[in-house]
N, C-alpha and C positions, 0 to 999 in steps of 0.2 A: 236721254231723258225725254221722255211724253211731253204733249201740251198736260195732261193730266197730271205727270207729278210735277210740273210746274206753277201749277195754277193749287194744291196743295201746298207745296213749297210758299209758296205766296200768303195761303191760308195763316199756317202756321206762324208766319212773319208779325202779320197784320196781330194773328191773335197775342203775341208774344210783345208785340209794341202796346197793345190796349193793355194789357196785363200791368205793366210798364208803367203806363202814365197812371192809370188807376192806383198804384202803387206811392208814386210819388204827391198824387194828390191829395189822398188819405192820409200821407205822413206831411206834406206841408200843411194841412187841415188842424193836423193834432199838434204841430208844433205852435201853428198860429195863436190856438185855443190853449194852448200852456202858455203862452206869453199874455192872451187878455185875464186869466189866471191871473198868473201875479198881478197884472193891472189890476183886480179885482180885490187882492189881497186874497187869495184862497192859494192852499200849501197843498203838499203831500196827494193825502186820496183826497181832497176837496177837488183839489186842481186834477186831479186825474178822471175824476168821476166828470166833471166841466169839459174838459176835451174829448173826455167820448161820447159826450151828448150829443156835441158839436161836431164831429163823426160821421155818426147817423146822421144828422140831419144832414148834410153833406150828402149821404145819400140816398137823400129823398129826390123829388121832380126839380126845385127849386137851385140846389148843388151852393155850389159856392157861393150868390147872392144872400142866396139865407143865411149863412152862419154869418157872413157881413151884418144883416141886417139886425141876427142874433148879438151879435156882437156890441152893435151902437145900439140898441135898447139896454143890452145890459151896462154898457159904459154910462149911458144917460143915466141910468137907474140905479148906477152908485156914483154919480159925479168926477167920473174919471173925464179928464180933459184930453180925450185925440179925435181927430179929426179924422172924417171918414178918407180922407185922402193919407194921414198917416196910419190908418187901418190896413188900406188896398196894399200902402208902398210896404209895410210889414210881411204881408200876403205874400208878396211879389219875392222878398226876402227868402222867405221860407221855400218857397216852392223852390228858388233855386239852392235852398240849402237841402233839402227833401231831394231834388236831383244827384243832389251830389253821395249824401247818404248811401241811395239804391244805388247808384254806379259803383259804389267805394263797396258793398254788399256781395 
Protein backbone atom coordinates (compact mmCIF):
# COMPACT_ATOMS: atom_id res chain seq x y z
CA UNK A 1 0.00 0.00 0.00
CA UNK A 2 1.36 3.70 -1.15
CA UNK A 3 1.45 6.72 1.03
CA UNK A 4 -1.20 7.63 -1.78
CA UNK A 5 -3.71 4.92 -1.41
CA UNK A 6 -3.47 5.56 2.20
CA UNK A 7 -4.01 9.04 2.28
CA UNK A 8 -7.21 8.09 -0.08
CA UNK A 9 -8.07 5.32 2.20
CA UNK A 10 -8.18 8.09 4.81
CA UNK A 11 -10.32 10.32 2.35
CA UNK A 12 -12.84 8.05 2.04
CA UNK A 13 -13.00 7.33 5.96
CA UNK A 14 -13.42 11.00 6.69
CA UNK A 15 -16.00 11.29 3.80
CA UNK A 16 -17.97 8.17 5.09
CA UNK A 17 -17.94 9.57 8.79
CA UNK A 18 -19.30 13.25 7.59
CA UNK A 19 -21.91 11.32 5.57
CA UNK A 20 -22.68 9.63 8.98
CA UNK A 21 -22.99 12.47 11.24
CA UNK A 22 -24.84 14.47 8.81
CA UNK A 23 -27.24 11.58 8.70
CA UNK A 24 -27.83 11.44 12.21
CA UNK A 25 -28.35 15.09 12.59
CA UNK A 26 -30.90 15.43 10.07
CA UNK A 27 -32.77 12.59 11.53
CA UNK A 28 -32.43 13.86 15.29
CA UNK A 29 -33.57 17.34 13.74
CA UNK A 30 -36.84 15.77 12.39
CA UNK A 31 -37.43 13.62 15.24
CA UNK A 32 -37.01 16.80 17.61
CA UNK A 33 -39.33 18.92 15.32
CA UNK A 34 -41.99 15.91 15.56
CA UNK A 35 -42.00 16.05 19.03
CA UNK A 36 -42.29 20.19 19.23
CA UNK A 37 -45.29 19.01 16.80
CA UNK A 38 -47.16 17.47 19.09
CA UNK A 39 -46.23 20.10 21.72
CA UNK A 40 -47.75 22.31 19.21
CA UNK A 41 -50.85 20.14 18.69
CA UNK A 42 -50.21 19.69 14.96
CA UNK A 43 -50.87 15.81 13.56
CA UNK A 44 -50.22 13.91 10.51
CA UNK A 45 -49.04 16.04 7.36
CA UNK A 46 -49.34 19.23 9.76
CA UNK A 47 -46.66 17.66 11.80
CA UNK A 48 -44.70 16.52 8.87
CA UNK A 49 -44.70 19.58 6.80
CA UNK A 50 -43.33 21.34 10.64
CA UNK A 51 -40.33 19.00 10.67
CA UNK A 52 -39.30 19.63 7.36
CA UNK A 53 -39.15 23.11 7.69
CA UNK A 54 -37.25 22.57 10.50
CA UNK A 55 -34.95 20.42 8.29
CA UNK A 56 -33.90 22.94 6.00
CA UNK A 57 -33.42 25.31 8.34
CA UNK A 58 -31.07 23.02 9.88
CA UNK A 59 -29.43 23.42 7.01
CA UNK A 60 -28.81 26.73 6.60
CA UNK A 61 -25.45 28.87 8.17
CA UNK A 62 -27.14 29.10 11.62
CA UNK A 63 -27.74 24.64 11.99
CA UNK A 64 -29.02 23.65 15.10
CA UNK A 65 -29.22 27.09 17.10
CA UNK A 66 -31.90 28.15 14.79
CA UNK A 67 -34.42 25.51 14.80
CA UNK A 68 -33.72 25.92 18.81
CA UNK A 69 -34.43 29.22 18.44
CA UNK A 70 -37.29 28.31 15.91
CA UNK A 71 -38.58 26.25 18.32
CA UNK A 72 -39.04 28.71 21.55
CA UNK A 73 -40.74 31.33 19.26
CA UNK A 74 -42.94 28.88 18.18
CA UNK A 75 -43.48 27.43 21.87
CA UNK A 76 -43.79 31.20 23.06
CA UNK A 77 -46.19 31.73 20.29
CA UNK A 78 -48.66 29.07 21.22
CA UNK A 79 -48.06 28.93 25.10
CA UNK A 80 -46.43 25.70 25.33
CA UNK A 81 -44.48 25.65 28.79
CA UNK A 82 -40.63 24.12 28.11
CA UNK A 83 -37.81 25.48 28.83
CA UNK A 84 -35.07 26.08 26.58
CA UNK A 85 -32.96 23.86 28.88
CA UNK A 86 -35.91 21.02 28.51
CA UNK A 87 -35.67 21.90 24.60
CA UNK A 88 -31.63 21.40 24.40
CA UNK A 89 -32.06 17.99 26.86
CA UNK A 90 -34.91 16.64 24.25
CA UNK A 91 -32.27 17.56 21.37
CA UNK A 92 -29.71 15.64 23.22
CA UNK A 93 -32.35 12.77 23.49
CA UNK A 94 -32.77 12.54 19.87
CA UNK A 95 -29.60 12.83 18.44
CA UNK A 96 -28.66 9.89 20.59
CA UNK A 97 -31.82 8.10 19.57
CA UNK A 98 -30.99 9.31 15.60
CA UNK A 99 -27.56 7.43 16.36
CA UNK A 100 -28.89 4.53 17.20
CA UNK A 101 -31.47 4.41 14.26
CA UNK A 102 -28.54 4.92 11.56
CA UNK A 103 -26.35 2.27 13.22
CA UNK A 104 -29.49 -0.26 13.64
CA UNK A 105 -29.88 0.96 9.31
Amino acid sequence: MTLNDRGQDNELLYAHDEERKFRIEARATKLLALWAAGKLGKTGAEAETYATGLVNLDLGAGGSQDVLARIRTDFDAAGVQQSDHQIERHRTECLEEAAKQIAAS
